[in-house]
Backbone as CSV, one residue per row, in Angstrom:
resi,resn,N_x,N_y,N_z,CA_x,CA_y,CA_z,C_x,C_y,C_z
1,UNK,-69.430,78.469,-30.274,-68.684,78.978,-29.135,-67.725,77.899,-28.667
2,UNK,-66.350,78.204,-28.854,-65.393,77.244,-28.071,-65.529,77.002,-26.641
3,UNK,-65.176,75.832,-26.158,-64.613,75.197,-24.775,-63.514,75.692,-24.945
4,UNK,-63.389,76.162,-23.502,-61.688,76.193,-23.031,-60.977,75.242,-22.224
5,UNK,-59.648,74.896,-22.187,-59.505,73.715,-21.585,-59.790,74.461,-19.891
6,UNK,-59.924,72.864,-19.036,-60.316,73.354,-17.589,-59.145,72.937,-16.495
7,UNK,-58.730,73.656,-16.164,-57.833,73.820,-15.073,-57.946,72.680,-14.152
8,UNK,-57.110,72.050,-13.795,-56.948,71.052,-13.324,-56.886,71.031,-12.191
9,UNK,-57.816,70.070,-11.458,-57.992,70.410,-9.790,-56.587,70.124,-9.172
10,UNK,-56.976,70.302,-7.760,-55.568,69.652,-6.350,-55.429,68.490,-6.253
11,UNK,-56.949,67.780,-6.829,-57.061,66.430,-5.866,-56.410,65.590,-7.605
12,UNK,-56.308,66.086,-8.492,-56.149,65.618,-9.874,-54.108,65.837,-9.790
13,UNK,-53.722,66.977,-9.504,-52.716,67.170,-9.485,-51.881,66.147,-8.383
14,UNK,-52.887,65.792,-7.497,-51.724,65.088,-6.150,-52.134,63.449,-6.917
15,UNK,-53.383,63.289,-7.192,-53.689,61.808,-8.198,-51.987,61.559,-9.280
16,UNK,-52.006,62.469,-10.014,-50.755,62.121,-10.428,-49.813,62.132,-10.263
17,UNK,-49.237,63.185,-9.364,-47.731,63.064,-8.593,-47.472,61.785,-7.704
18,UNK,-48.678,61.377,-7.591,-48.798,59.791,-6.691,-48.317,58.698,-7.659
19,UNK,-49.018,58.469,-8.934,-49.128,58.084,-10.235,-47.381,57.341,-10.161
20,UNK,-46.638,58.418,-10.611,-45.356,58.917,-11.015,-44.658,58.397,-9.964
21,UNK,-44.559,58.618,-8.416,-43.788,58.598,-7.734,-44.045,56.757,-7.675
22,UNK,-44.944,56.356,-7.345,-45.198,54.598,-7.551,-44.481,54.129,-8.551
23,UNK,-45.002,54.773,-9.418,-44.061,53.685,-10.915,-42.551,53.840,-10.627
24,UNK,-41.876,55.214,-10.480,-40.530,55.059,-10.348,-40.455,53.735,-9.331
25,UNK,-40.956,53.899,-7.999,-40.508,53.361,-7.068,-40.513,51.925,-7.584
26,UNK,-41.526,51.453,-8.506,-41.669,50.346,-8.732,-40.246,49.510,-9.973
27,UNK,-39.608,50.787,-10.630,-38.447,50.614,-11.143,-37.151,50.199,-10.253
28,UNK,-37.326,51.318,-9.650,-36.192,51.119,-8.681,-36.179,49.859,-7.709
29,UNK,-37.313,49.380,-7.233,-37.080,48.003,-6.308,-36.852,47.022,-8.392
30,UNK,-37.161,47.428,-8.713,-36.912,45.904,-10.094,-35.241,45.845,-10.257
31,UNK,-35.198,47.197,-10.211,-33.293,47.706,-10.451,-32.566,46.441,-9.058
32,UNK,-32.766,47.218,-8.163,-32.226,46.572,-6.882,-32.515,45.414,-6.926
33,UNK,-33.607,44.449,-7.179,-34.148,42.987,-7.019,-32.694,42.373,-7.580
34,UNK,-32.288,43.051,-8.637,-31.263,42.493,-9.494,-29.976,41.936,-8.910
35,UNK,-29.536,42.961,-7.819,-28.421,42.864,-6.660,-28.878,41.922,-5.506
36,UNK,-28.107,40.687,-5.458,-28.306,39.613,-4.539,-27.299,39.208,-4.226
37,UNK,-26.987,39.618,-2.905,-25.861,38.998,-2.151,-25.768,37.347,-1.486
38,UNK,-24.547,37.224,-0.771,-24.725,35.947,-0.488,-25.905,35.647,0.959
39,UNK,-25.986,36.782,1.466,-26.768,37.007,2.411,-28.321,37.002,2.293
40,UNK,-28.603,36.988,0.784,-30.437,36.769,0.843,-30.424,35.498,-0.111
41,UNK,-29.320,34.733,0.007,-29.430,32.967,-0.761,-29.967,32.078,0.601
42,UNK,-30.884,31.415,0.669,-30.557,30.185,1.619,-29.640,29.240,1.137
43,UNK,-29.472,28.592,2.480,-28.526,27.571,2.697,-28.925,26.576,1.891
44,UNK,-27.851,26.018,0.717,-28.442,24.854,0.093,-29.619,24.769,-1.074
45,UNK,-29.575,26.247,-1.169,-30.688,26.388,-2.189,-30.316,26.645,-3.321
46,UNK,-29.147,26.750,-3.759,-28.650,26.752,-5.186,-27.443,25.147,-5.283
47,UNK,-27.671,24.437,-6.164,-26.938,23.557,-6.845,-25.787,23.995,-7.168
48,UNK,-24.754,23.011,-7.132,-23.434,22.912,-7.603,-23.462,23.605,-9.169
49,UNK,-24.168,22.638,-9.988,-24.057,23.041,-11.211,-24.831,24.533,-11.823
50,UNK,-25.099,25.231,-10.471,-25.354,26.746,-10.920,-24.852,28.002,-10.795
51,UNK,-23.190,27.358,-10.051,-21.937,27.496,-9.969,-21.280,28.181,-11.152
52,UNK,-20.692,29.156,-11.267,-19.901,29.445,-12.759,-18.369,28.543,-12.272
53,UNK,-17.333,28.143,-13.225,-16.406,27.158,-12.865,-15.460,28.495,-11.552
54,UNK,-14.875,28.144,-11.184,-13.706,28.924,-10.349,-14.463,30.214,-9.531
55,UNK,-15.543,30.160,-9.602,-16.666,31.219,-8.835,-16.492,31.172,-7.441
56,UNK,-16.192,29.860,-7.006,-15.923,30.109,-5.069,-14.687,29.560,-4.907
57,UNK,-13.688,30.284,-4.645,-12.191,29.986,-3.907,-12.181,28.941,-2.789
58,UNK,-10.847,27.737,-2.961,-11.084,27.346,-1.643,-10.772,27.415,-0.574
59,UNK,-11.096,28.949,-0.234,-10.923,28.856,0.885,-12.221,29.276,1.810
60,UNK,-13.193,29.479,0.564,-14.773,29.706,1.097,-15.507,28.067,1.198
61,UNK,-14.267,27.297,1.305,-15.205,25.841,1.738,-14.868,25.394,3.104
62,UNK,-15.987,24.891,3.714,-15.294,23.959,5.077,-14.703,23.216,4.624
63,UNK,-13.732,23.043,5.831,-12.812,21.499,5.953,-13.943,20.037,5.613
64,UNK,-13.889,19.401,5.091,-14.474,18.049,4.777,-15.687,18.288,3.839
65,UNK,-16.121,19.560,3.951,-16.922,19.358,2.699,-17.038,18.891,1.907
66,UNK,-16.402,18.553,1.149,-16.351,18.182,-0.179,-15.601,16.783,-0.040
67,UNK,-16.604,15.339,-0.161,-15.956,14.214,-0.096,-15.122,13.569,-1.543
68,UNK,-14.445,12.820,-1.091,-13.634,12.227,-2.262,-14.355,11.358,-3.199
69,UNK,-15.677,10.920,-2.836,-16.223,10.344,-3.585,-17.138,10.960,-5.025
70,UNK,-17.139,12.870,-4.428,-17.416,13.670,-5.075,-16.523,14.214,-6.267
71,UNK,-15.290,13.797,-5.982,-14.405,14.642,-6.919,-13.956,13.691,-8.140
72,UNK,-14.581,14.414,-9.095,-13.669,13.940,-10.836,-12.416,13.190,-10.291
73,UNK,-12.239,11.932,-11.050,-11.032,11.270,-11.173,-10.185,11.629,-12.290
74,UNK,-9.126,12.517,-11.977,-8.089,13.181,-12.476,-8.384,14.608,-12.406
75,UNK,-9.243,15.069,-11.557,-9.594,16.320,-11.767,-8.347,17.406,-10.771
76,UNK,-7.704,16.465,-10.108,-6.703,17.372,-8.742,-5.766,16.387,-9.446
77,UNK,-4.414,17.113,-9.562,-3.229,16.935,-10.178,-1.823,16.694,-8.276
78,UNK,-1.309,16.059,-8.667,-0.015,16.078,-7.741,0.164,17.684,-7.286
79,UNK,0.548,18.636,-8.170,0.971,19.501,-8.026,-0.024,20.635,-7.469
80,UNK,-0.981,19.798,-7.168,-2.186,20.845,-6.304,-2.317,20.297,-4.663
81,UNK,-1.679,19.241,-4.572,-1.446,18.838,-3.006,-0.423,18.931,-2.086
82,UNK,-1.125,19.464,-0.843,0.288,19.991,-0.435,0.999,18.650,0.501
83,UNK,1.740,18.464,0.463,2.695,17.024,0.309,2.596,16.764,1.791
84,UNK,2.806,17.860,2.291,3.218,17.522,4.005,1.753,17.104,4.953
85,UNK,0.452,17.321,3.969,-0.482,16.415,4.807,-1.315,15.314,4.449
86,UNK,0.074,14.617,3.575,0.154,12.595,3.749,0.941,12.187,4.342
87,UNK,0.466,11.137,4.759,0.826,10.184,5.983,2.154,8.829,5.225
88,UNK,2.691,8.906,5.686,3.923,7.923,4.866,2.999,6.808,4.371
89,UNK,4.329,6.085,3.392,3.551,5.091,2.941,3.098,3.821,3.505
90,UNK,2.436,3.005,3.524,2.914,1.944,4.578,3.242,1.206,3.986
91,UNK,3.983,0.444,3.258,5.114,-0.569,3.246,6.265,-0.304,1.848
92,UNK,7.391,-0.384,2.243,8.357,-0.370,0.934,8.299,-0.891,-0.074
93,UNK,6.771,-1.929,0.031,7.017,-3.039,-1.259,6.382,-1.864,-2.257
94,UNK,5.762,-1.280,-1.993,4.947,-0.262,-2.875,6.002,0.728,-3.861
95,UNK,6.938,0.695,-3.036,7.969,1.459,-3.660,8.770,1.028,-4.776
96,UNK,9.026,1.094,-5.659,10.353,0.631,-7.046,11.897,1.173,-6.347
97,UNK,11.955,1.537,-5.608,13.236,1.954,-5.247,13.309,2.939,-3.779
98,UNK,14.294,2.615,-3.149,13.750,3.300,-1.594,16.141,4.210,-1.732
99,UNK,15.887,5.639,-1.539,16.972,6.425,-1.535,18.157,5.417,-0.422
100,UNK,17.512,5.145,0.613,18.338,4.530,1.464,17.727,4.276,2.862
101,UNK,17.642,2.633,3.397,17.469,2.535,4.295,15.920,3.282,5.189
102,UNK,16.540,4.652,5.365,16.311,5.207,6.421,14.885,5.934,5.501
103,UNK,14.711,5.692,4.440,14.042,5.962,3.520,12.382,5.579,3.850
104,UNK,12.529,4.206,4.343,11.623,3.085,4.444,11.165,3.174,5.445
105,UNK,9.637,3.074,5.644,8.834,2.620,7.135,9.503,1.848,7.969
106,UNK,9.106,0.004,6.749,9.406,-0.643,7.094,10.908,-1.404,7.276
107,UNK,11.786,-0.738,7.132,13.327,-1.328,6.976,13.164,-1.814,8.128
108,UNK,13.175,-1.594,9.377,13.740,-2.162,10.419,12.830,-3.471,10.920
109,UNK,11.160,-3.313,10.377,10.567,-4.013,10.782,10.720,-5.342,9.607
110,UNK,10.961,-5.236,8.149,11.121,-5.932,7.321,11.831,-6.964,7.385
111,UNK,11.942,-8.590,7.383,12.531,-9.434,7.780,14.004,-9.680,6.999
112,UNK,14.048,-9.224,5.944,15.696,-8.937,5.471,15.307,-7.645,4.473
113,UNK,16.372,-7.193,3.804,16.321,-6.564,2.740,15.468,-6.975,1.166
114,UNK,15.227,-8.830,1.558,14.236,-9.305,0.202,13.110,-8.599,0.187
115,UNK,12.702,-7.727,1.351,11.476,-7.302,0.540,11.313,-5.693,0.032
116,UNK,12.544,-5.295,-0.232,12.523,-4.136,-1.332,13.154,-4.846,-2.662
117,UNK,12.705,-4.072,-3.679,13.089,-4.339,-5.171,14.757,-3.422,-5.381
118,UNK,15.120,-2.702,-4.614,16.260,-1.362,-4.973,16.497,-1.029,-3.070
119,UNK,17.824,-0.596,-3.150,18.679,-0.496,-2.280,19.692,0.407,-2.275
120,UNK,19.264,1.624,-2.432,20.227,2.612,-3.058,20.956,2.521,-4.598
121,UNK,19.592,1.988,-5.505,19.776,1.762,-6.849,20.294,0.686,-6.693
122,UNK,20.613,-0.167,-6.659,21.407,-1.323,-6.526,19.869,-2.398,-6.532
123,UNK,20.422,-4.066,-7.136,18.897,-4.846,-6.562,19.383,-5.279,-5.302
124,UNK,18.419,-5.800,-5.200,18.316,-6.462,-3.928,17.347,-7.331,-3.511
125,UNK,18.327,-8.771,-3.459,17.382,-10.108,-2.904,18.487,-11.154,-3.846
126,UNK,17.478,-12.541,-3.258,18.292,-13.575,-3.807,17.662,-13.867,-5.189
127,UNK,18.652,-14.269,-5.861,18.274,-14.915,-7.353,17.894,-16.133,-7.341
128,UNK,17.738,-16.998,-8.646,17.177,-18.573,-8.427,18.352,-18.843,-8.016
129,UNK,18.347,-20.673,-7.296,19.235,-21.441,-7.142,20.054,-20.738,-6.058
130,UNK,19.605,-19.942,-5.328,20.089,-19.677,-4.318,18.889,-19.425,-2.910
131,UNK,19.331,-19.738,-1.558,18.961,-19.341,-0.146,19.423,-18.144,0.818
132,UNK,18.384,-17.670,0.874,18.839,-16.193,2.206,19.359,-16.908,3.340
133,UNK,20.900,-17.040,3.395,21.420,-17.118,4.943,22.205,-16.595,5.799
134,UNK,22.395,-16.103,6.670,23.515,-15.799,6.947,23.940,-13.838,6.928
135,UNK,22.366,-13.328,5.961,22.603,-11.869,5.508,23.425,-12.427,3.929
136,UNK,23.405,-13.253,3.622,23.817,-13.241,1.670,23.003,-14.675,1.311
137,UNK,23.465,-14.666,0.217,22.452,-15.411,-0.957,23.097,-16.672,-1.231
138,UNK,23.236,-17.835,-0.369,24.178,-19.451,-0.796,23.577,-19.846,-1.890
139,UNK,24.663,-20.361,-2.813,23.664,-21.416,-4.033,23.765,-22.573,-3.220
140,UNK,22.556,-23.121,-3.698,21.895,-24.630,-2.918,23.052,-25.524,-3.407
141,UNK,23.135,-25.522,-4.987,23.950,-26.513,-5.300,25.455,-26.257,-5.193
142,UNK,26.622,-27.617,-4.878,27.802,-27.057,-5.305,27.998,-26.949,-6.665
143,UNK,29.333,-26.659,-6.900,29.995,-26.324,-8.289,29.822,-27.979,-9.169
144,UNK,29.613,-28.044,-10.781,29.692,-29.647,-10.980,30.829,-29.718,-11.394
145,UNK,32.472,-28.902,-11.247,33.370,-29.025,-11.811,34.297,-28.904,-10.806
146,UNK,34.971,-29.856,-10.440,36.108,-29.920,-9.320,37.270,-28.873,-9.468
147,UNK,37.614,-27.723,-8.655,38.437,-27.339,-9.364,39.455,-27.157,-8.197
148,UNK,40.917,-26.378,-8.094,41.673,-26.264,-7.214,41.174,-24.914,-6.422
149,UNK,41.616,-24.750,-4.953,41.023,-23.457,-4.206,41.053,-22.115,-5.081
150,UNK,42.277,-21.800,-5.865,42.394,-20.427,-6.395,41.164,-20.598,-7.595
151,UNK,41.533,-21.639,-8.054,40.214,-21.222,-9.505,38.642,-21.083,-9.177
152,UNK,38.687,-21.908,-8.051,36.873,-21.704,-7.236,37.064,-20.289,-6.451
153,UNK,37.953,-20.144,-6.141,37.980,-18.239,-5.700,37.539,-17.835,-6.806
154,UNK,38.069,-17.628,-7.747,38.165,-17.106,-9.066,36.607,-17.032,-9.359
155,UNK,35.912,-18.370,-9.815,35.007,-18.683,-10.196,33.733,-17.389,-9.232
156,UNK,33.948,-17.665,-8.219,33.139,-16.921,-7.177,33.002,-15.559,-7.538
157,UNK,34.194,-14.886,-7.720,34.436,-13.670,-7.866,33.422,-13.415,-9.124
158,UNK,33.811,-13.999,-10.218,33.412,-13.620,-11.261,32.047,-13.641,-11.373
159,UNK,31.220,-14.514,-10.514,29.948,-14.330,-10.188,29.748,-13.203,-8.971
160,UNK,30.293,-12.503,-9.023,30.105,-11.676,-7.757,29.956,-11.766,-6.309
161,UNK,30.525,-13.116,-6.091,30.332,-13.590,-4.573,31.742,-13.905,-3.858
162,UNK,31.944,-14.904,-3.395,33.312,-15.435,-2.738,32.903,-16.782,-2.344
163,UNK,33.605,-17.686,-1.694,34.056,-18.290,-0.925,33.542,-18.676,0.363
164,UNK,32.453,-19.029,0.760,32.293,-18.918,2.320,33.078,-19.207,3.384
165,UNK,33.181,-19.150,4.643,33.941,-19.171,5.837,33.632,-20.540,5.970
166,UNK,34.613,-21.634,6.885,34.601,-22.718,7.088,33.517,-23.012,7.853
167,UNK,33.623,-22.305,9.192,32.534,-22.627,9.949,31.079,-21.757,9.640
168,UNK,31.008,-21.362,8.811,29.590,-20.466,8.125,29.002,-21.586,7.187
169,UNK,29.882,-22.327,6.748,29.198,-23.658,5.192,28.950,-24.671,6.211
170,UNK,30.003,-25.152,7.526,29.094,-26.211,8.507,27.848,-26.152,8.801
171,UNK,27.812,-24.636,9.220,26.510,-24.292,9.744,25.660,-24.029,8.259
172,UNK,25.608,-23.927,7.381,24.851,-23.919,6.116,24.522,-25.362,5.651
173,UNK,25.094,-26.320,6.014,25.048,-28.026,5.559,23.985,-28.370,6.508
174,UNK,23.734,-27.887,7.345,23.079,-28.045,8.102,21.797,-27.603,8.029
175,UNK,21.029,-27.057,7.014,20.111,-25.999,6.667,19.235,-27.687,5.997
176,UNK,17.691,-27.397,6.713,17.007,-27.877,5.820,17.041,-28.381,3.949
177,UNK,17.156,-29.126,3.384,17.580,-29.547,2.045,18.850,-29.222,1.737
178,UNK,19.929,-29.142,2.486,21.068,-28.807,2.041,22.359,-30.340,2.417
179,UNK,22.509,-30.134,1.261,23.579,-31.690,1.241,25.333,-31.036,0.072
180,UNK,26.159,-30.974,1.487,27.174,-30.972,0.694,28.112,-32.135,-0.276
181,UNK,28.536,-31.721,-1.217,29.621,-32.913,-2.154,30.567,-33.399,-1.177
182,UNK,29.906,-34.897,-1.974,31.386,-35.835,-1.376,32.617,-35.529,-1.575
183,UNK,33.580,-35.510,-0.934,34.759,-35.323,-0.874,35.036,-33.935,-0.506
184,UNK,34.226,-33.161,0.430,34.721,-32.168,0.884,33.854,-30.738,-0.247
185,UNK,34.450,-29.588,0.321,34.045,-28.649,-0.528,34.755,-27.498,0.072
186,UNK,35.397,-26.810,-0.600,36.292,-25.540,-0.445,35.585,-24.318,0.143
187,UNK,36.542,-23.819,1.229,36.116,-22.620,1.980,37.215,-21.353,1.436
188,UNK,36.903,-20.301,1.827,37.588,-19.069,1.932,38.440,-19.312,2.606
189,UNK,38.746,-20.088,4.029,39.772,-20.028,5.142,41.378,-20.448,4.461
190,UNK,42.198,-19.982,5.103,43.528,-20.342,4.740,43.804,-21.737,6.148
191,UNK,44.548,-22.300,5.890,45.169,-22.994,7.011,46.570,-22.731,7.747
192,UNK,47.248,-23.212,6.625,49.097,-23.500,6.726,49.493,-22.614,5.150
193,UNK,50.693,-22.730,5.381,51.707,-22.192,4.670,53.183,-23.163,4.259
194,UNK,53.656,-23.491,3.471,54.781,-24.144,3.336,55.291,-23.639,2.332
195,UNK,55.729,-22.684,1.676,55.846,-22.254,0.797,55.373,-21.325,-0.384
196,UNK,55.797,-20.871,-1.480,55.393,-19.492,-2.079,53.878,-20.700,-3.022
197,UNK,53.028,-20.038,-3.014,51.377,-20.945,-3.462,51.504,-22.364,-3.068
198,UNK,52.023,-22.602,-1.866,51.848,-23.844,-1.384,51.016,-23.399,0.093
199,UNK,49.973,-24.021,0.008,48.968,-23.409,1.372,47.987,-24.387,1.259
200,UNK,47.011,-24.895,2.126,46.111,-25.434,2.603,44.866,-24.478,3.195
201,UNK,43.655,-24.607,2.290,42.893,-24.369,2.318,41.768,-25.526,3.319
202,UNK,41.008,-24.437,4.212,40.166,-25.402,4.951,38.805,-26.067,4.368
203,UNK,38.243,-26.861,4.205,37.125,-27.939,3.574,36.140,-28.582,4.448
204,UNK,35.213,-28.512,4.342,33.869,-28.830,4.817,33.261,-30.629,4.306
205,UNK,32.991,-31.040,5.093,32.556,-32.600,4.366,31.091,-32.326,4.136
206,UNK,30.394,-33.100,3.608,29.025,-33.438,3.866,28.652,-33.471,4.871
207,UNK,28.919,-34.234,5.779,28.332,-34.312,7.023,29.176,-33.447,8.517
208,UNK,29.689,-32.121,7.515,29.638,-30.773,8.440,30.607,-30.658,9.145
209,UNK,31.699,-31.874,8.724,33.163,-31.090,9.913,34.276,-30.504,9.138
210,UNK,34.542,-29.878,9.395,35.766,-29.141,9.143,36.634,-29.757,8.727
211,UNK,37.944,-29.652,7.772,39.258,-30.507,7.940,40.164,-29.302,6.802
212,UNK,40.613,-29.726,6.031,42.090,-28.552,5.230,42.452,-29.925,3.997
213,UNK,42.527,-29.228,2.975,43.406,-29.691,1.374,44.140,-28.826,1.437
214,UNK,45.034,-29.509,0.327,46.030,-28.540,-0.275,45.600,-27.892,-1.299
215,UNK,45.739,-26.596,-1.787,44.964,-25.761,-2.227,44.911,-26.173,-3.717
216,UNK,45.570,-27.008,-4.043,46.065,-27.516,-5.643,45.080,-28.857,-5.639
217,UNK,44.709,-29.264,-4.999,43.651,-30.844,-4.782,42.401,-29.879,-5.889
218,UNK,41.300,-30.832,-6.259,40.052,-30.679,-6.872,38.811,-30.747,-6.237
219,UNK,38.137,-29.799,-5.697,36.904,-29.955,-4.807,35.849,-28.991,-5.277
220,UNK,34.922,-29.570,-4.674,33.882,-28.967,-5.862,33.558,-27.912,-4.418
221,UNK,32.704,-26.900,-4.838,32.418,-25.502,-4.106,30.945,-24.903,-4.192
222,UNK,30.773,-24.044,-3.806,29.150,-23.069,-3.627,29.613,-21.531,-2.979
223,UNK,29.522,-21.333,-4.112,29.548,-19.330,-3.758,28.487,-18.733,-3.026
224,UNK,28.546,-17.596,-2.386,28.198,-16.913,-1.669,27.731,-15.473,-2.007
225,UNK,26.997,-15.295,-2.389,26.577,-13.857,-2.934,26.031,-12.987,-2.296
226,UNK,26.720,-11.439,-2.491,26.165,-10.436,-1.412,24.901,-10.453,-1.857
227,UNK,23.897,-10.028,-0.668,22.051,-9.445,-0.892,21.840,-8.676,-2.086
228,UNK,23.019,-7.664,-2.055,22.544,-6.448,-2.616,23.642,-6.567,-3.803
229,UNK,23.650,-6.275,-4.769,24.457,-6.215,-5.905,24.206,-4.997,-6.824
């Protein structure tokens, strides 16, 4: 004689609809666990390096966060800073070349123009064998070749300087280590006139006074060179 199967109670039928409805539920929170916002991270509880690269914009950082002692050296390029929040430089010497003047912190506070390297492209400062006086560049020594006023013009020029003023080389003889040539030494100044290249040029002694040659006499000289060339 067969068994028949037996009908399945209420309390068997709600046993498993219970069964079923748990396990889904238990899918569905595993599904969702998966979705994590920034809102169920604590603070500080994930590391830098668990970061994907370019994952947080900056503009999701505070101000100072991120110190300089933290950041890769070469990792921020020029062209990622925005220019207008550095502070000038502080001094021109830092500079290879300053556009002009007005360029510079320090121009006005700087004790001449010797302490930039460039001057609107141009150099600028004294060379050897010469002293800052006056706003230009004196050579210490005179000329060792006596020559007449026009050819020590000459000479000057061709070094890019001139002639100094009579009373500008008194007051330069007068400069700590400075000793002018015996027998005078030729200035820029004119004196007199007597004729077509007959003129008297004014002359400086060694010991700083003034007096006039004739421009054809032989006196030895010291050019004068602008700062800036």
């Amino acid at each position: 004689m067969s068994r028949g199967l037996r009908r399945p109670t209420p309390a068997f039928v709600i046993a498993t609809i219970a069964l079923f409805v748990a396990l889904g539920g238990s899918v569905y929170a595993a599904k969702k666990s998966k979705r994590i916002d920034g809102h169920a991270v604590k603070a500080k509880s994930l590391p830098g390096n668990r970061l994907a690269m370019g994952s947080v914009p900056g503009n999701r950082l505070k101000p100072g966060a991120i110190l300089g002692s933290r950041i890769e050296p070469g990792s921020i390029t020029g062209t990622q800073i925005d220019a207008s929040t550095l502070g000038l430089v502080p001094n021109a010497l830092h500079a290879d070349s300053a556009g002009s003047a007005h360029d510079a912190e320090t121009a006005l506070v700087a004790v001449s123009a010797l302490d930039a390297n460039k001057v609107n492209g141009h150099s600028a400062g004294c060379g050897a064998g010469t002293r800052f006086f006056a706003g230009a560049c004196w050579q210490l020594a005179s000329s060792e070749t006596p020559l007449g006023a026009p050819a020590a013009a000459l000479s000057c020029a061709n070094q890019g300087g001139e002639l100094p003023s009579a009373l500008a080389l008194a007051a330069f003889s007068q400069q700590p280590g400075i000793t002018l040539a015996a027998g005078d030494e030729w200035t820029g100044d004119l004196t007199n006139f007597s004729g077509v290249d007959k003129y008297a040029a004014a002359t400086v002694s060694a010991a700083g006074q003034v007096a006039s040659a004739a421009s054809t006499e032989a006196r030895k000289f010291r050019c004068v060179i602008p700062l800036v060339s």
